[in-house]
C-alpha positions in Angstrom: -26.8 -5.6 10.0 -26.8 -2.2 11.4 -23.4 0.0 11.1 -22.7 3.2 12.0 -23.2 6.0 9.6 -25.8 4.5 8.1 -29.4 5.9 8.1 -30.3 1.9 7.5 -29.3 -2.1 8.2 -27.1 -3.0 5.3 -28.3 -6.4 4.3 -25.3 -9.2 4.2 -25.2 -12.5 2.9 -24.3 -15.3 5.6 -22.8 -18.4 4.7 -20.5 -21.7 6.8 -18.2 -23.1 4.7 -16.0 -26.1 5.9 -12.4 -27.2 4.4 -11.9 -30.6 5.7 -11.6 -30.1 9.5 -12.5 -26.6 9.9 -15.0 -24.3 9.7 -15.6 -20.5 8.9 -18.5 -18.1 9.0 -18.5 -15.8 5.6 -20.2 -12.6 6.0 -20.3 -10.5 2.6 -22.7 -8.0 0.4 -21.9 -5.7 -2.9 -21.2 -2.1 -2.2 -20.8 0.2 -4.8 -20.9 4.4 -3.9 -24.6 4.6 -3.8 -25.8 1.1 -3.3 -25.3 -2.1 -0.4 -26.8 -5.0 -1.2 -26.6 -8.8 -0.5 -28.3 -10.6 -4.3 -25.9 -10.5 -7.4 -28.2 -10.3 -9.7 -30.0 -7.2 -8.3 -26.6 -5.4 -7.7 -25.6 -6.3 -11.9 -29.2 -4.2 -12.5 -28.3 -1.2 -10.0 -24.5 -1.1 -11.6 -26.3 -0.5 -14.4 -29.1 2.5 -13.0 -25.3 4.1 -10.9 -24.1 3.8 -14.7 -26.5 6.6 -16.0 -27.7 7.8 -12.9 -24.3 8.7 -11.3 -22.2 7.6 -14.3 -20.0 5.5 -12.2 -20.4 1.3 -12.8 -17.8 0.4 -10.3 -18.1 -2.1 -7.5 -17.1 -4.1 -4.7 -17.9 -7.5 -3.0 -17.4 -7.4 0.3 -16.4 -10.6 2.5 -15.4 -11.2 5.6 -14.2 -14.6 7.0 -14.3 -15.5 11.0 -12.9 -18.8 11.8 -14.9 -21.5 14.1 -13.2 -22.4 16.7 -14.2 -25.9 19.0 -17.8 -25.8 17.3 -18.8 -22.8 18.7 -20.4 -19.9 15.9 -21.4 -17.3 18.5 -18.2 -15.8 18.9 -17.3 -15.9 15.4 -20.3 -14.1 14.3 -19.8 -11.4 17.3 -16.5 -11.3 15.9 -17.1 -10.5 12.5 -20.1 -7.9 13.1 -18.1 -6.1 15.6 -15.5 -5.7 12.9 -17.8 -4.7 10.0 -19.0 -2.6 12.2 -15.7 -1.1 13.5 -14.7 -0.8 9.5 -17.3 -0.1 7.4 -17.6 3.3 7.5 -13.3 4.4 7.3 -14.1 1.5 3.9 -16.7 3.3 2.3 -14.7 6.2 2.3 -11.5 4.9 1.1 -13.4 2.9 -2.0 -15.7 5.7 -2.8 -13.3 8.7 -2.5 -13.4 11.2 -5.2 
């Protein structure tokens, strides 16, 4: 997903879940201050590298839910990209502030 701010696509995980009747679209990755990515076990090895490297080991996952409404998943995923991209910048720097 492309974001402003960001010299690259951030890669996010993409999954529809369902609780009896309804549906949502879950968008989420791990971000820590240096770092986005989408596997968990890959972002448990670069908490470790930010450990020594920056001497920080702190992390966040990421998720963002957008309900499906009558069936129809376009609008939820326009929905949830136009927020992630609306907040992920003003996020970053609230989590990573020194």
């Amino acid at each position: 997903m492309d974001v402003a701010g960001n010299r690259s696509s951030i890669p996010v995980n993409r999954y529809l879940v369902r609780h009896g009747e309804d549906r949502s679209l879950v968008l989420y990755w791990y971000q820590s201050a240096h770092f986005v990515m989408a596997n968990e076990y890959l972002s448990k090895l670069y908490l470790i590298y930010g450990g020594l490297r920056y001497n920080r080991s702190d992390e966040a996952l990421v998720r963002v839910i957008s309900p499906i409404e009558n069936d129809r998943e376009d609008p939820a995923v326009k929905k949830a990209n136009d927020f992630i991209r609306l907040v992920y910048r003003p996020l970053c720097d609230h989590l990573w502030a020194e």
